[in-house]
N, C-alpha and C positions, 0 to 999 in steps of 0.2 A: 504494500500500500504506500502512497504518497500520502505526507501532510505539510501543513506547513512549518513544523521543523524539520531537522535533520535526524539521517537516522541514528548520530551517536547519543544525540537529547533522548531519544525513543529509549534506549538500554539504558542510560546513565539518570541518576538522580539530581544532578549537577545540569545545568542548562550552560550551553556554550556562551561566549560570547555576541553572534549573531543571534543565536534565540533568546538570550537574555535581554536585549535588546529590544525583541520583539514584545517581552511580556512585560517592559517596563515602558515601552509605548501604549498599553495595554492594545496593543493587538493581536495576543494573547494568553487568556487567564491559566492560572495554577489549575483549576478545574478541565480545560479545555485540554492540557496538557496530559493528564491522568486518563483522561477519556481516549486520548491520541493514543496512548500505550496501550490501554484494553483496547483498542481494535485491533493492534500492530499485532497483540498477540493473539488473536483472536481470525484475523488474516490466516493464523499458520495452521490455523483446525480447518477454515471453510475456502480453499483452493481458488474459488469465483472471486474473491475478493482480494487477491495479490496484486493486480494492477489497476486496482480502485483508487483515485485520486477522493483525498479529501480537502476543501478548501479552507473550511471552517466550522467551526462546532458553536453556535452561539447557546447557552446556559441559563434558564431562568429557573426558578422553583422546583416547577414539577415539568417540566417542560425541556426540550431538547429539539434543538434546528440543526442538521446536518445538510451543511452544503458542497455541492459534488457537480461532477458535469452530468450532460444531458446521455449520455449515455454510461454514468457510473452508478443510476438511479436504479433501476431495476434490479442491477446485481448488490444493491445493498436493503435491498428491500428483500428480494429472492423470493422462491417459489414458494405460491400462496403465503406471501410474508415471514416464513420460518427465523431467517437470519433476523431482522429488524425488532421480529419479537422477543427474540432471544437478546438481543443485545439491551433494549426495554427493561425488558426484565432482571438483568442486571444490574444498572443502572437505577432501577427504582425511578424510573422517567417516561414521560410520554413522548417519542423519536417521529419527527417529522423531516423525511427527505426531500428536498428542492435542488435547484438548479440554478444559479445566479444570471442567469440566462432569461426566465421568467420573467411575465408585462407584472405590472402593478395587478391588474386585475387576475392571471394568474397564480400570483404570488397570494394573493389574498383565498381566492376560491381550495387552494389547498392548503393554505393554515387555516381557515376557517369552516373548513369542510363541511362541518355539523349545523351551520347556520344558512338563514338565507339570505343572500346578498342583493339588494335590489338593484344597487348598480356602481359603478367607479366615477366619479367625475373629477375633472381635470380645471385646476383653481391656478390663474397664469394671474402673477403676483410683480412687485419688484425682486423679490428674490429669488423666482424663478416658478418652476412648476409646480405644484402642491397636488397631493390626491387624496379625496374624500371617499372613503368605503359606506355610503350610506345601506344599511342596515334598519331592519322593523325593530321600535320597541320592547317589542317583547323577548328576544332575541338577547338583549341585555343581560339577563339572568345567568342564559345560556351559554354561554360563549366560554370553552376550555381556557380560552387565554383572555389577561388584563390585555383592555387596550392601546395601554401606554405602552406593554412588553411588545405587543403587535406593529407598534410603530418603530418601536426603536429597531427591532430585526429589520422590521422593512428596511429603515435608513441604514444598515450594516450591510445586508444583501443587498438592496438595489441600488442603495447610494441617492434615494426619493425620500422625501417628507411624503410620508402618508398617514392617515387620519381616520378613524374611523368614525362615523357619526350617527346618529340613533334618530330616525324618524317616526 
């Protein structure tokens, strides 16, 4: 598997130079790193996943954002979900895999799966683009993920202020 450290970060308890770097840019967490190593080893049980590229692991609560490319999706997900669930359940998290590839609207429609979206709108500002996920009222209640955490993965994946808004 690829991540975005190195592989001697991956065995060593110690973070290099260049990954120490990285985690004291926080562009990536202590948690994110630990997560990097259970796949790595985890990689060496389930064969599909050797040249799985992962980009990023973003970390909330109960909650897990695996970002990967458009064709590393399926093989971390695997057949009738087995690998995905299994790594879930280790973790003690609910693992959602995307693609940073993904529209605003996209991106949304699969974090938010369980809900109904009524539509994306697109809010052109001084500071650039803005996007509104308006959503029914009722729907509030229901939603697996805080808002705020929704937005903020958005802005880490897709590099967009997105919003979601309650009708």
């Amino acid at each position: 598997m690829k991540f975005p450290i190195c592989n001697a970060c991956l065995k060593n308890d110690n973070l290099c130079s260049d990954c120490s770097s990285k985690a004291k840019a926080n562009e990536i967490s202590v948690e994110e790193i630990a997560i990097y190593k259970l796949f790595n080893k985890y990689s060496k049980i389930e064969p599909i996943l050797k040249n799985v590229e992962i980009k990023r692991i973003l970390l909330k609560k109960d909650f897990a954002l695996i970002v990967t490319n458009d064709e590393d999706i399926s093989k971390l997900i695997g057949k009738n979900g087995i690998i995905i669930k299994k790594l879930s359940k280790k973790l003690d998290k609910q693992l959602r895999v995307v693609t940073d590839k993904f529209t605003v609207d996209e991106f949304a429609r699969e974090i938010l799966f369980s809900s109904s979206i009524l539509g994306v709108n697109v809010v052109y500002s001084q500071e650039g683009e803005e996007y509104k996920i308006r959503m029914t009222k009722k729907d509030k209640n229901s939603l697996q993920i805080e808002p705020e955490t929704f937005s903020s993965m958005a802005k880490t994946v897709l590099g967009k202020k997105v919003e979601i808004v309650f009708e």
